[in-house]
mmCIF file of the C-alpha atoms, coordinates in Angstrom:
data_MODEL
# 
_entry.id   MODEL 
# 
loop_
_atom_site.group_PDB 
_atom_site.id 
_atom_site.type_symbol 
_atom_site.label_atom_id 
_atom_site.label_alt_id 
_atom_site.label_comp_id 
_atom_site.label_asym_id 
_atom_site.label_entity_id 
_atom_site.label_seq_id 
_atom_site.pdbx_PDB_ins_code 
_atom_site.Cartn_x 
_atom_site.Cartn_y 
_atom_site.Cartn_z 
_atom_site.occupancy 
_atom_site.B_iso_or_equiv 
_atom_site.pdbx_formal_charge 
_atom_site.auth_seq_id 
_atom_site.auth_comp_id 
_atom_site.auth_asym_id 
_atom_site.auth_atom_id 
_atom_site.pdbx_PDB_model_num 
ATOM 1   C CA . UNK A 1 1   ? 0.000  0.000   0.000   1.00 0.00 ? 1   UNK A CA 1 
ATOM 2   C CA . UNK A 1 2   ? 2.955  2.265   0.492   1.00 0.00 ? 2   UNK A CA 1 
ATOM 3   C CA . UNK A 1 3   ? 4.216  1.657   -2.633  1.00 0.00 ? 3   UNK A CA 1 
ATOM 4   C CA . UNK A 1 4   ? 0.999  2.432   -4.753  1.00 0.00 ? 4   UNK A CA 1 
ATOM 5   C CA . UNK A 1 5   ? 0.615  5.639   -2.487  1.00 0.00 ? 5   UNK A CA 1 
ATOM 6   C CA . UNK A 1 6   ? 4.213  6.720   -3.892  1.00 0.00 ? 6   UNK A CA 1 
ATOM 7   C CA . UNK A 1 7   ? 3.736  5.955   -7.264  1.00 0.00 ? 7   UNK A CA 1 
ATOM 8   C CA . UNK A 1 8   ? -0.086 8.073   -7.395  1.00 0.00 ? 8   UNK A CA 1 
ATOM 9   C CA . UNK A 1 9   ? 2.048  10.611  -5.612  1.00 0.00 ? 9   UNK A CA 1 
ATOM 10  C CA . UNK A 1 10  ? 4.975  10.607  -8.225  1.00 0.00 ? 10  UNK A CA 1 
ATOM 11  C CA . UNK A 1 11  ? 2.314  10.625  -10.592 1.00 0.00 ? 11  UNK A CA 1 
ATOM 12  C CA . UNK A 1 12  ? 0.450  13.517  -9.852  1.00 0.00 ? 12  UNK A CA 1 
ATOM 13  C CA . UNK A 1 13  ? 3.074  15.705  -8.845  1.00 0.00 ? 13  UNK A CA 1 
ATOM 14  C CA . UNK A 1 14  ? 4.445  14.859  -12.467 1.00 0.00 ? 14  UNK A CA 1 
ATOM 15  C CA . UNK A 1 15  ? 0.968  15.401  -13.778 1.00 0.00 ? 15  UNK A CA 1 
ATOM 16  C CA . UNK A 1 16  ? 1.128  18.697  -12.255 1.00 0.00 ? 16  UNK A CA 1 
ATOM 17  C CA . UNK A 1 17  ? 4.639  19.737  -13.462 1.00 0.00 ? 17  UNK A CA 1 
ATOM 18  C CA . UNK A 1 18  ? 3.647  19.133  -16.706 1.00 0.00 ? 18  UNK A CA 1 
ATOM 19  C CA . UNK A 1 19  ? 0.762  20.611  -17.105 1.00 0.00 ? 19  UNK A CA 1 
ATOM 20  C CA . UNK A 1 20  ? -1.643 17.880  -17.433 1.00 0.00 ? 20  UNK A CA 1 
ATOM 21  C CA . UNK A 1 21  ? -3.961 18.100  -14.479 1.00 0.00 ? 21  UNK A CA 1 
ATOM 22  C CA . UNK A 1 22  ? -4.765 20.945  -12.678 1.00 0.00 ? 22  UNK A CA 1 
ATOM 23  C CA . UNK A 1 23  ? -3.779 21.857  -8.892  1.00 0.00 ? 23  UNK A CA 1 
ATOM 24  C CA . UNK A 1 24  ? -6.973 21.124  -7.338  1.00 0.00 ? 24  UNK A CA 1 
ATOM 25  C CA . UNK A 1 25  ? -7.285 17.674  -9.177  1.00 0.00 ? 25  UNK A CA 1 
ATOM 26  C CA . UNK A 1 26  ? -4.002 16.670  -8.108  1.00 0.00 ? 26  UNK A CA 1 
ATOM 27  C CA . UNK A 1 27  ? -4.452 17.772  -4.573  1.00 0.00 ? 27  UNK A CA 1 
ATOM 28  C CA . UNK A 1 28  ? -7.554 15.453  -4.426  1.00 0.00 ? 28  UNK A CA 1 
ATOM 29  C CA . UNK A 1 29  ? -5.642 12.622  -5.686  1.00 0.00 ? 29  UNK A CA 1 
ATOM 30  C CA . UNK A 1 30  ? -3.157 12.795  -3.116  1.00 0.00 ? 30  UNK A CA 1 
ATOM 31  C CA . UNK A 1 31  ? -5.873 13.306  -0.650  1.00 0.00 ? 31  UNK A CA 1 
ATOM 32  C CA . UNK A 1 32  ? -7.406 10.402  -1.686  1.00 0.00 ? 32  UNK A CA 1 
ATOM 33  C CA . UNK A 1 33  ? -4.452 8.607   -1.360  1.00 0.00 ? 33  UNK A CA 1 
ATOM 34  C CA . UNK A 1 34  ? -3.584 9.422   1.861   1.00 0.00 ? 34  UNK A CA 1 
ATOM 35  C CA . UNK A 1 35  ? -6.917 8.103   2.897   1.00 0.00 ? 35  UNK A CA 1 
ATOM 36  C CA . UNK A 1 36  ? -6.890 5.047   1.306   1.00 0.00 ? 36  UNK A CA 1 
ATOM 37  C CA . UNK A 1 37  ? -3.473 4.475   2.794   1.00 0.00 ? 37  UNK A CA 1 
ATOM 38  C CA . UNK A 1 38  ? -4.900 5.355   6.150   1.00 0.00 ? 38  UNK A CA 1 
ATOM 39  C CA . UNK A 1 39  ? -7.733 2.957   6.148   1.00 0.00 ? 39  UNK A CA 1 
ATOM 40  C CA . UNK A 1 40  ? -5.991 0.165   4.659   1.00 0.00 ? 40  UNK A CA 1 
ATOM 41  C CA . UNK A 1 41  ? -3.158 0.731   7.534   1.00 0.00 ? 41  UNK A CA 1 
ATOM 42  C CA . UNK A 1 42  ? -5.461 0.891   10.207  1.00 0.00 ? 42  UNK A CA 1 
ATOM 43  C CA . UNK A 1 43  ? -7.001 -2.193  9.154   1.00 0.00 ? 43  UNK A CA 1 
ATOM 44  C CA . UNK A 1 44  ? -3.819 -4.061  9.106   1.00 0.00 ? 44  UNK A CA 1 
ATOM 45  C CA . UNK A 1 45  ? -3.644 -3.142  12.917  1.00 0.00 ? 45  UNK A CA 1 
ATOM 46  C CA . UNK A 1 46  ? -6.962 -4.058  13.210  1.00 0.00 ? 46  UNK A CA 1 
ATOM 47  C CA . UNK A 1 47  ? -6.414 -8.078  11.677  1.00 0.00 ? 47  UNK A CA 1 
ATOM 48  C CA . UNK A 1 48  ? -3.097 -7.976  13.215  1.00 0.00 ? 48  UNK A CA 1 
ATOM 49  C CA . UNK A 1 49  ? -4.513 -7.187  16.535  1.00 0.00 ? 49  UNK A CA 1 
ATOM 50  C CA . UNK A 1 50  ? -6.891 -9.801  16.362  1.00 0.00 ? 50  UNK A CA 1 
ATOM 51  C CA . UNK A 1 51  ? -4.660 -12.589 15.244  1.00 0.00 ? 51  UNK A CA 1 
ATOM 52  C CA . UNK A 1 52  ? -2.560 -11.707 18.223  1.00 0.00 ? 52  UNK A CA 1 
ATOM 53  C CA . UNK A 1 53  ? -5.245 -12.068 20.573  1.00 0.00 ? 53  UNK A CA 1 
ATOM 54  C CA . UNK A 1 54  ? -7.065 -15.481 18.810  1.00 0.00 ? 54  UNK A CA 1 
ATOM 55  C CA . UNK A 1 55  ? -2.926 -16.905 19.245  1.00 0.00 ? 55  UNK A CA 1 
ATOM 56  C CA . UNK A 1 56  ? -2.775 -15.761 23.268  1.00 0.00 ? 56  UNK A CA 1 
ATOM 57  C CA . UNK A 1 57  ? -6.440 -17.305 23.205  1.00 0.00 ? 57  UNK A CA 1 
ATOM 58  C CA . UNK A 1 58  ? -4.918 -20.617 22.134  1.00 0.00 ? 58  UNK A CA 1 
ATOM 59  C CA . UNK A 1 59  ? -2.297 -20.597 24.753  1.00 0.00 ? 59  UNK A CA 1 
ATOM 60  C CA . UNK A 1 60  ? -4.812 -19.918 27.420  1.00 0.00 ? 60  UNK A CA 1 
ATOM 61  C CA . UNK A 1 61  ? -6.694 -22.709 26.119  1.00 0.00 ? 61  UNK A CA 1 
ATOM 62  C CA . UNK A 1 62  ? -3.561 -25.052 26.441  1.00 0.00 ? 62  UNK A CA 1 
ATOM 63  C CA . UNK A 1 63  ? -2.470 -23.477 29.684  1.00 0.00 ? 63  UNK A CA 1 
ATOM 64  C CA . UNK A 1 64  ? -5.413 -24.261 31.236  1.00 0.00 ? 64  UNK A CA 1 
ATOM 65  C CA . UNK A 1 65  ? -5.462 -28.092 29.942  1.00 0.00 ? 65  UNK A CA 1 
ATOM 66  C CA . UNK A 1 66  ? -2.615 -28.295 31.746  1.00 0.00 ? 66  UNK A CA 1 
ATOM 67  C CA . UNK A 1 67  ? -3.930 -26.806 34.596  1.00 0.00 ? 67  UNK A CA 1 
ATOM 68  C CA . UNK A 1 68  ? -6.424 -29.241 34.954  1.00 0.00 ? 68  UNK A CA 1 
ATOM 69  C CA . UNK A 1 69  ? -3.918 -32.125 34.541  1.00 0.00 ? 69  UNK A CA 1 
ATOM 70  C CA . UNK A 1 70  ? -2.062 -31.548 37.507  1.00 0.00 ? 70  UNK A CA 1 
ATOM 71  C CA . UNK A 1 71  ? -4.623 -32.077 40.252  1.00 0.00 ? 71  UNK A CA 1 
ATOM 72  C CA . UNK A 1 72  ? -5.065 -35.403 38.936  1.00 0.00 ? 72  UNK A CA 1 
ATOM 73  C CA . UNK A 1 73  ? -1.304 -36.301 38.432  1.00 0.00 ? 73  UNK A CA 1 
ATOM 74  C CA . UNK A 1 74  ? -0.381 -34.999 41.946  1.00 0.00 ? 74  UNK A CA 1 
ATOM 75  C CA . UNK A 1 75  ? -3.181 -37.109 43.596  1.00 0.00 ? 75  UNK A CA 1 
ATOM 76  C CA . UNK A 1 76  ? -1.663 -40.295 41.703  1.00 0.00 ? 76  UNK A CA 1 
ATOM 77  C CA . UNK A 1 77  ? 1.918  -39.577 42.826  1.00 0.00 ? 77  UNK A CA 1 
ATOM 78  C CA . UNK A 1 78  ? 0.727  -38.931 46.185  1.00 0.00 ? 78  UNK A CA 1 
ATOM 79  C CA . UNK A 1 79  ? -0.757 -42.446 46.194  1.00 0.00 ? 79  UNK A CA 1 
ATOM 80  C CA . UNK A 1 80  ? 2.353  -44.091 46.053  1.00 0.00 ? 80  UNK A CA 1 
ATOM 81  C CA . UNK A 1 81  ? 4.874  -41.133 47.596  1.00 0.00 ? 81  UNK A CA 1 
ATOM 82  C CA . UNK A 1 82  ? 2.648  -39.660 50.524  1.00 0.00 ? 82  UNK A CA 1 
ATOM 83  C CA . UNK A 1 83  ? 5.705  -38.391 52.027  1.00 0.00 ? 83  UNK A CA 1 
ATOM 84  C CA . UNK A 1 84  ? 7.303  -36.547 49.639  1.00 0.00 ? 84  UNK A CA 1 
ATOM 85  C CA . UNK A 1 85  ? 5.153  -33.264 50.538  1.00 0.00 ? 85  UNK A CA 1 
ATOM 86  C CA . UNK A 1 86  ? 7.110  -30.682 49.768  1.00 0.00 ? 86  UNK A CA 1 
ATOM 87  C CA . UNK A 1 87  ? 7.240  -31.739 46.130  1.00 0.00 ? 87  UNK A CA 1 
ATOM 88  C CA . UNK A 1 88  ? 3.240  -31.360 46.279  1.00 0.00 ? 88  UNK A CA 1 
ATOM 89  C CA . UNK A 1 89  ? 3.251  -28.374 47.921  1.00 0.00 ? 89  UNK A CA 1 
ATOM 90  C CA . UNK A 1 90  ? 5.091  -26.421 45.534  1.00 0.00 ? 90  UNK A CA 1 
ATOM 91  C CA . UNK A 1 91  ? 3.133  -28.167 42.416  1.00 0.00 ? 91  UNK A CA 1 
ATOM 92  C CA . UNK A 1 92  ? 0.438  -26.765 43.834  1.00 0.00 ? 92  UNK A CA 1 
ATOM 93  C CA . UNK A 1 93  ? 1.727  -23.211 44.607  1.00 0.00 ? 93  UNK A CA 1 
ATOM 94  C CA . UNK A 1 94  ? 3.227  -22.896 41.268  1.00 0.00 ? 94  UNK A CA 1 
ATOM 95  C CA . UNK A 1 95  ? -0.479 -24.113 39.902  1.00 0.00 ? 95  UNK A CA 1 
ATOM 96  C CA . UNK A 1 96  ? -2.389 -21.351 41.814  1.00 0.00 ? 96  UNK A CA 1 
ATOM 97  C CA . UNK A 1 97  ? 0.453  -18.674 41.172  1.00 0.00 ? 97  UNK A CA 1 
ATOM 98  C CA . UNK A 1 98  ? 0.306  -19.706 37.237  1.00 0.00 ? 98  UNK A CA 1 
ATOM 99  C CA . UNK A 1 99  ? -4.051 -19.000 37.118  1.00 0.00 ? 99  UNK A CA 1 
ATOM 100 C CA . UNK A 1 100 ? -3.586 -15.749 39.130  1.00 0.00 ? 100 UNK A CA 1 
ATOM 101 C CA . UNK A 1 101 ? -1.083 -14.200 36.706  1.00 0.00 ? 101 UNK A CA 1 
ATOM 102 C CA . UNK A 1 102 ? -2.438 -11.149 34.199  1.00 0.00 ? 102 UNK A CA 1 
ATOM 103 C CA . UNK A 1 103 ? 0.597  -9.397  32.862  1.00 0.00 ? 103 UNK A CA 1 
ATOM 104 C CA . UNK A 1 104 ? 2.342  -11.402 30.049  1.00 0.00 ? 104 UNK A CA 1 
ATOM 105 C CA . UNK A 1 105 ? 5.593  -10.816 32.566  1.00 0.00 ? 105 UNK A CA 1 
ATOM 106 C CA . UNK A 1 106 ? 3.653  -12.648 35.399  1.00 0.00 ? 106 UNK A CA 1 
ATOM 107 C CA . UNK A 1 107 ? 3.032  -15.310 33.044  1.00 0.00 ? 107 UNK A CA 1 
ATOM 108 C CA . UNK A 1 108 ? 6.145  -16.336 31.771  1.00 0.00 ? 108 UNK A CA 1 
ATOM 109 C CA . UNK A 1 109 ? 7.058  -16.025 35.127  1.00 0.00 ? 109 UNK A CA 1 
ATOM 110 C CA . UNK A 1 110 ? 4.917  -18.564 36.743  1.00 0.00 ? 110 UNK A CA 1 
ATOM 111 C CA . UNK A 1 111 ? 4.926  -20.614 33.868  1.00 0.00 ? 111 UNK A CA 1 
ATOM 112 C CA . UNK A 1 112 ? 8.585  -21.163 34.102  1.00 0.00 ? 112 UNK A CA 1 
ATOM 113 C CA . UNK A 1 113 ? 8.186  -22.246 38.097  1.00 0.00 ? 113 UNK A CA 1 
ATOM 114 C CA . UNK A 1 114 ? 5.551  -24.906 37.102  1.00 0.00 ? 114 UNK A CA 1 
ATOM 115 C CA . UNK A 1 115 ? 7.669  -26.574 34.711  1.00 0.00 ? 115 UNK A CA 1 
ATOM 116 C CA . UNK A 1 116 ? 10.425 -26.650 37.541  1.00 0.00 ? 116 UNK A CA 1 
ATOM 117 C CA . UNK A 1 117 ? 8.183  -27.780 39.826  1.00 0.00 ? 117 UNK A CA 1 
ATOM 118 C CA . UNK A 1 118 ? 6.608  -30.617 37.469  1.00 0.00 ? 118 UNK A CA 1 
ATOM 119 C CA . UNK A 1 119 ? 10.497 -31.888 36.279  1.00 0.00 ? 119 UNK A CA 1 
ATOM 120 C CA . UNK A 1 120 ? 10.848 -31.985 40.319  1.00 0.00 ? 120 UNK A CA 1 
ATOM 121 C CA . UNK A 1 121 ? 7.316  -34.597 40.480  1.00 0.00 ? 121 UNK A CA 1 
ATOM 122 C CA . UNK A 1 122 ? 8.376  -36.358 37.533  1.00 0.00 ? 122 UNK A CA 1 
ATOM 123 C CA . UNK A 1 123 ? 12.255 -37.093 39.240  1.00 0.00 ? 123 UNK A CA 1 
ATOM 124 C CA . UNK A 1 124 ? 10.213 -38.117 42.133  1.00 0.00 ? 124 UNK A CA 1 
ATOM 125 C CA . UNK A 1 125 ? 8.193  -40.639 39.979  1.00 0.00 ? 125 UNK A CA 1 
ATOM 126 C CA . UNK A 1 126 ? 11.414 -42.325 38.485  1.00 0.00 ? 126 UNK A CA 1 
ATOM 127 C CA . UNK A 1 127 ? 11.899 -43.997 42.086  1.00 0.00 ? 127 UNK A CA 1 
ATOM 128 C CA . UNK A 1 128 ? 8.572  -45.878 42.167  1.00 0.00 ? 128 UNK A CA 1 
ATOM 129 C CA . UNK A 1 129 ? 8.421  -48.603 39.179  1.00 0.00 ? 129 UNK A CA 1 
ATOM 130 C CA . UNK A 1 130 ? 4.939  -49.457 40.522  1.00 0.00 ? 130 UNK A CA 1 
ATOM 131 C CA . UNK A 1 131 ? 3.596  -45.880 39.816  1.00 0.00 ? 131 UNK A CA 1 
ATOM 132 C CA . UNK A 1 132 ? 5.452  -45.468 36.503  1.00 0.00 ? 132 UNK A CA 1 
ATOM 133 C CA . UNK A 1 133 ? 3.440  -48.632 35.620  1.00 0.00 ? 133 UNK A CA 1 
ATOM 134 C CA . UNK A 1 134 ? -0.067 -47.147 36.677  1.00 0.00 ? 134 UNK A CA 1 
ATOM 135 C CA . UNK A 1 135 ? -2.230 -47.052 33.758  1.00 0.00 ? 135 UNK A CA 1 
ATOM 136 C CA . UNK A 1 136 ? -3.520 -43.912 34.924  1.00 0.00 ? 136 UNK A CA 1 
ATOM 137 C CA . UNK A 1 137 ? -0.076 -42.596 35.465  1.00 0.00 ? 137 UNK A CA 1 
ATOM 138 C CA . UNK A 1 138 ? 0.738  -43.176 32.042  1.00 0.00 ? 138 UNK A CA 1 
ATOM 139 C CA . UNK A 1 139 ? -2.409 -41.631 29.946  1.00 0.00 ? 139 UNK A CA 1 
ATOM 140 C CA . UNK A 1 140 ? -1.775 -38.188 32.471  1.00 0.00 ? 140 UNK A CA 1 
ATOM 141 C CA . UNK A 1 141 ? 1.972  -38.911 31.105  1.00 0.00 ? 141 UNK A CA 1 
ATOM 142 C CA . UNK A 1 142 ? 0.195  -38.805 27.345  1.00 0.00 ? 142 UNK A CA 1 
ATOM 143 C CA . UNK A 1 143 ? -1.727 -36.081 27.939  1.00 0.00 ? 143 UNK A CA 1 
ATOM 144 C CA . UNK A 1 144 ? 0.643  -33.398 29.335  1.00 0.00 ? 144 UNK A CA 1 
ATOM 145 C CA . UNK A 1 145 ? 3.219  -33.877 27.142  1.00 0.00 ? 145 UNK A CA 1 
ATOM 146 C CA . UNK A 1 146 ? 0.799  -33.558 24.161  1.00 0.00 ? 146 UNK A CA 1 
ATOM 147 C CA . UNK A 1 147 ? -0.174 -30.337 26.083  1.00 0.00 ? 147 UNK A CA 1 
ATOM 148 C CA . UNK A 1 148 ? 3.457  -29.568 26.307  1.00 0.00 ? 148 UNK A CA 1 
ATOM 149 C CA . UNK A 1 149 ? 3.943  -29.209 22.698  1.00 0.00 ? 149 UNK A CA 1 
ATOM 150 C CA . UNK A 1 150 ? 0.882  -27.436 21.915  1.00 0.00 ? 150 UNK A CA 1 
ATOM 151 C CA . UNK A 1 151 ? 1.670  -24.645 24.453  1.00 0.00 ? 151 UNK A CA 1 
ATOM 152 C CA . UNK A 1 152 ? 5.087  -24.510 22.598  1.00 0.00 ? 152 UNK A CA 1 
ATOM 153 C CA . UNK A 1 153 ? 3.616  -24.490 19.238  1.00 0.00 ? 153 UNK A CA 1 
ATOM 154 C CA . UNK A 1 154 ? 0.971  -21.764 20.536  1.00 0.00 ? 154 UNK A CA 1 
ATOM 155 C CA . UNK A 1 155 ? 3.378  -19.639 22.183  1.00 0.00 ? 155 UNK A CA 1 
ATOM 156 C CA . UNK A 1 156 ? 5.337  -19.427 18.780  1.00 0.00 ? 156 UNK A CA 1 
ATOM 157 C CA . UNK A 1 157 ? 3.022  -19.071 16.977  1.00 0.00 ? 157 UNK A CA 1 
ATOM 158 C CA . UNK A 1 158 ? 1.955  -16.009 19.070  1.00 0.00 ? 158 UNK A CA 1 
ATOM 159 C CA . UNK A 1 159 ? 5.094  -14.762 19.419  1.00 0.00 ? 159 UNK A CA 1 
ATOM 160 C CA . UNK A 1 160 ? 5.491  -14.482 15.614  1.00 0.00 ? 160 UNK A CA 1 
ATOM 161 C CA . UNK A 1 161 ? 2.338  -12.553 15.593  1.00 0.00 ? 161 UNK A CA 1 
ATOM 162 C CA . UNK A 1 162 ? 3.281  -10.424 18.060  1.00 0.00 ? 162 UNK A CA 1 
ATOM 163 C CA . UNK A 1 163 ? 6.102  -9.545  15.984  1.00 0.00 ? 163 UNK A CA 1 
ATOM 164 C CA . UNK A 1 164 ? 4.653  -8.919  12.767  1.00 0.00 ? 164 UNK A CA 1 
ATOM 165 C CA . UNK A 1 165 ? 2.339  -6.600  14.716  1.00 0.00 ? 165 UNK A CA 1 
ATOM 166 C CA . UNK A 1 166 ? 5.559  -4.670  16.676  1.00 0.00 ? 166 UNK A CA 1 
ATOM 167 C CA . UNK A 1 167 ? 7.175  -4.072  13.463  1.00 0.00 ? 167 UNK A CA 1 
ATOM 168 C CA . UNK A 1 168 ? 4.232  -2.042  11.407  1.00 0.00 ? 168 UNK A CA 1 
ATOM 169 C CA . UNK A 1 169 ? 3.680  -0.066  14.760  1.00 0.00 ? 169 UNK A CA 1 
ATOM 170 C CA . UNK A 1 170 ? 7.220  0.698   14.634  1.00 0.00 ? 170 UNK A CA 1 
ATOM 171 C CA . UNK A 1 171 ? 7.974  1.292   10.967  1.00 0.00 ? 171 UNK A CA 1 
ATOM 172 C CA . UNK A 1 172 ? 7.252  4.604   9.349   1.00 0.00 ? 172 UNK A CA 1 
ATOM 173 C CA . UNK A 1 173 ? 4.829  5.842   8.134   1.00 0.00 ? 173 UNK A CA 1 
ATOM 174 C CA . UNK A 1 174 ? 2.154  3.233   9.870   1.00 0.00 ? 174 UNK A CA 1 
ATOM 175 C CA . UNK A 1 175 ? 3.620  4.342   13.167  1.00 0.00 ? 175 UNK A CA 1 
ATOM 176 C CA . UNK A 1 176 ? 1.172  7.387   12.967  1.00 0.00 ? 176 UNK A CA 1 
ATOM 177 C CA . UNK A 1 177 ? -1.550 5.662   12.618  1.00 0.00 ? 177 UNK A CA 1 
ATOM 178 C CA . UNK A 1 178 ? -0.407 3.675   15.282  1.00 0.00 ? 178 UNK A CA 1 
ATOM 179 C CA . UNK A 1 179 ? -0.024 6.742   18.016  1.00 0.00 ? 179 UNK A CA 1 
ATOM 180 C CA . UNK A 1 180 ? -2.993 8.457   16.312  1.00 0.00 ? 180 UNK A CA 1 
ATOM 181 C CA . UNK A 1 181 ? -5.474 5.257   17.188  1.00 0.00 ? 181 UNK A CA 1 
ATOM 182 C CA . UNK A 1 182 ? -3.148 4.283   20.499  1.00 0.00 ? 182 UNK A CA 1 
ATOM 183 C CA . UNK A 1 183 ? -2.330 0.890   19.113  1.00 0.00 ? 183 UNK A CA 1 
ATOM 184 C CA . UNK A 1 184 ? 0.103  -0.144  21.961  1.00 0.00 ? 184 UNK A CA 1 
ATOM 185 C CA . UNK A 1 185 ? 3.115  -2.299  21.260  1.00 0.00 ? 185 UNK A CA 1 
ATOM 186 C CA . UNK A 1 186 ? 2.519  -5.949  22.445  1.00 0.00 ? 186 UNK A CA 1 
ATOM 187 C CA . UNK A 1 187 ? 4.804  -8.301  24.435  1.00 0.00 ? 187 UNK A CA 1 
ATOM 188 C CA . UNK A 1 188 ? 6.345  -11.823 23.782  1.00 0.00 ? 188 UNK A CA 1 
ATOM 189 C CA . UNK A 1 189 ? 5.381  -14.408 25.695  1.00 0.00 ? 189 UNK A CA 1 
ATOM 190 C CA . UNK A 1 190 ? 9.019  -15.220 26.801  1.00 0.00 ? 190 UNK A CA 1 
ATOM 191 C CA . UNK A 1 191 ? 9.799  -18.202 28.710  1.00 0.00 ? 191 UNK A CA 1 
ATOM 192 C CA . UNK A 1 192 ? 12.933 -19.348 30.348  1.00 0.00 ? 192 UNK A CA 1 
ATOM 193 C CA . UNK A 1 193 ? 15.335 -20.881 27.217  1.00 0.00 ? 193 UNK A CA 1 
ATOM 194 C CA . UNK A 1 194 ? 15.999 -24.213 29.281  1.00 0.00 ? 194 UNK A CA 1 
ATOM 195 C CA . UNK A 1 195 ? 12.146 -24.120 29.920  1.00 0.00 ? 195 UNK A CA 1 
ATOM 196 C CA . UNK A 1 196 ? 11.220 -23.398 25.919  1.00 0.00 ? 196 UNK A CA 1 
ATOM 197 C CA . UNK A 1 197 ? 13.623 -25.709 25.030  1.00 0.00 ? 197 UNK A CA 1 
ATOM 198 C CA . UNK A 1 198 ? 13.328 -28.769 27.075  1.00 0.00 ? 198 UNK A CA 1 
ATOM 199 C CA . UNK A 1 199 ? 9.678  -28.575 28.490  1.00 0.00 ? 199 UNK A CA 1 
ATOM 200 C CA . UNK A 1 200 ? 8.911  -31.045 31.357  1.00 0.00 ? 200 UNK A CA 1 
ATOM 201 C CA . UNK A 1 201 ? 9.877  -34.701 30.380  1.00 0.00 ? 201 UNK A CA 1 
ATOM 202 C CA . UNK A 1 202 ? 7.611  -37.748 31.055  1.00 0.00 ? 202 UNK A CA 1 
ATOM 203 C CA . UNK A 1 203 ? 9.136  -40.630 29.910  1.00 0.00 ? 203 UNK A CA 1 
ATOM 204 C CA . UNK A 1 204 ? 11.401 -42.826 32.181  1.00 0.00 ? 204 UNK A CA 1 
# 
């Protein structure tokens, strides 16, 4: 769209150079232009604003799968390690901390301490061949690591939206449409690298 704006403007101011349109035409046309360019910028924030929110949708979606995993895997642990509360404990503190968060920062944040506190349940399941066994056990194993890589898969996915979005807010001349219409810039959903990379592990 910036490109045919140029070339109308080129045009015209030719046009006008030359002799071949009047003033008054050619400051229509450019007029014109500048609206057409305005709209069509404005609703590239607009589609860009709602892909990035449909793509955090999808990670809440995913997140709270996961959520509702844990209850059930921590129960089944606790079945066959009663003792090892701490470990349960902090599962369960990470869980609540993880719902409670609303800034992206907060997020990330408790995101990153439930993996760490899910690895430390899982290392805790490795010394009990009985519960690695458990039928149950194993289709929560199935489920949260399917989970796993769709929170992954979201969270890039999001992330690359995010950035298309950052970059016509910051590029000129879509930046003042941007601060005319307050379209903020948007974060990434940034998670630990040893967390993105490796997410929790369930196979022994």
């Amino acid at each position: 769209m910036n490109t045919v704006f140029l070339i109308i403007a080129v045009l015209v101011v030719a046009g006008v150079v030359f002799k071949v349109i009047s003033l008054k035409v050619a400051v229509l046309a450019v007029a014109g232009a500048l609206v057409a360019w305005g709209i069509a910028t404005y609703n590239q924030f607009v589609q860009l604003s709602n892909r990035v929110a449909e793509a955090w949708s999808d990670i809440e979606v995913q997140m709270k799968r996961r959520y509702n995993l844990i209850p059930n895997l921590v129960e089944t642990v606790k079945g066959y390690a009663a003792h090892e509360k701490d470990v349960f404990e902090s599962v369960t503190q990470a869980r609540a901390a993880a719902m409670g968060a609303t800034s992206m920062a907060d997020h990330a944040k408790s995101e990153n301490m439930l993996t760490n506190t899910l690895k430390s349940l899982f290392a805790v399941a490795e010394a009990y061949p009985q519960l690695r066994a458990n039928e149950n056990f194993l289709e929560l194993q199935r489920e949260l690591t399917d989970t796993e890589d769709k929170i992954q898969a979201s969270r890039r996915f999001y992330n690359g939206n995010v950035r298309d979005y950052n970059t016509l807010r910051e590029s000129f001349p879509s930046n003042m449409i941007a601060n005319a219409f307050k379209y903020a810039k948007k974060e990434f959903f940034e998670l630990e690298e040893e967390a993105a990379r490796t997410p929790v592990q369930v196979k022994f």
